[in-house]
C-alpha positions, 0 to 999 in steps of 0.5 A: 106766732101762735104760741106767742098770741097764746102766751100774751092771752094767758098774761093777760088774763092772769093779770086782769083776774089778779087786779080784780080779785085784790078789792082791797077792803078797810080792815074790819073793826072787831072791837074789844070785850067790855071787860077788856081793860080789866082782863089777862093773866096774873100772878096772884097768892092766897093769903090768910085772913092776915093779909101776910101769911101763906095759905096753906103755904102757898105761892103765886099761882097763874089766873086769868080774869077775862069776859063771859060769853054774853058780854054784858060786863061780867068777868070771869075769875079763873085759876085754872084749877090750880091750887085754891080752884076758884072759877066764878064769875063777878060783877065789874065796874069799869070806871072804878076798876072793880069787882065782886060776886054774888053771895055764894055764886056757882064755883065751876071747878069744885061745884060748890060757891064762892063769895068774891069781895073788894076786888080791885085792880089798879094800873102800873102799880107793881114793878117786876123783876124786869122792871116793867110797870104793870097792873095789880089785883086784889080781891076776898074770897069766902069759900064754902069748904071754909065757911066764915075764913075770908081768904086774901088774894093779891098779884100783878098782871103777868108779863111774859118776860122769863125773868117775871115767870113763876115768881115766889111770895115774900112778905 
């Protein structure tokens, strides 16, 4: 009898300490960036002043755009040091869905400066190889390595699907 008088102790027990330690609380809302709907990865080429041809004969290339640390509405454009290497941070305006840098700002990857102009992202847009509607990006970029060349740069926001991975330029 003891041990059944010990048996229903510990059940309840662990019953009373599983009721109270399940205090369910509404979930907490941690909220977006201030660039939110103007951040993720893309699919983006740089293309010569034409607007047509490949620079140095390059392709589509992953960037990111994405919020600063201070959260104020500056974006960071970022390609990750591939290719053209370009990591800078721009002015956005949201309403507008735009985007510029100041003349010359830091470019983190090199160390020299960047003057990105005319940024634009527009939404659904562009249709990739799976038929998915996503976003476009467009910006000018004036790198001081090739001072008076105002390089072009356009993609679309990445999917993820297989079928859109590393897709290739054709004008």
């Amino acid at each position: 009898m003891k041990i059944y008088k010990s048996i229903i102790g510990a059940l309840i027990l662990m019953v009373s300490l599983s009721l109270t330690s399940c205090d369910e609380v509404e979930d907490i809302n941690v909220g977006g960036s201030s660039v939110e709907k103007m951040s993720g990865d893309w699919w983006i080429i740089a293309l010569q002043p034409d607007g047509v041809t490949p620079a140095y004969g390059g392709d589509y290339e992953q960037f990111s755009t994405y919020n600063t640390a201070a959260n104020n509405g500056m974006m960071w454009v970022d390609d990750h040091g591939h290719w053209m290497e370009i990591k800078t941070q721009v002015d956005t305006d949201l309403d507008a869905m735009t985007f510029e840098g100041e003349d010359n700002a830091d470019e983190l990857i090199t160390g020299g400066t960047v003057t990105v102009s005319n940024g634009v992202i527009t939404k659904a847009t562009y249709k990739t190889n799976s038929n998915t509607m996503v976003d476009e990006i467009s910006f000018e970029a004036e790198f001081d390595w090739d001072p008076g060349t105002v390089y072009k740069f356009k993609g679309h926001k990445r999917t993820g699907f297989a079928e859109d991975e590393n897709p290739h330029y054709s004008n």
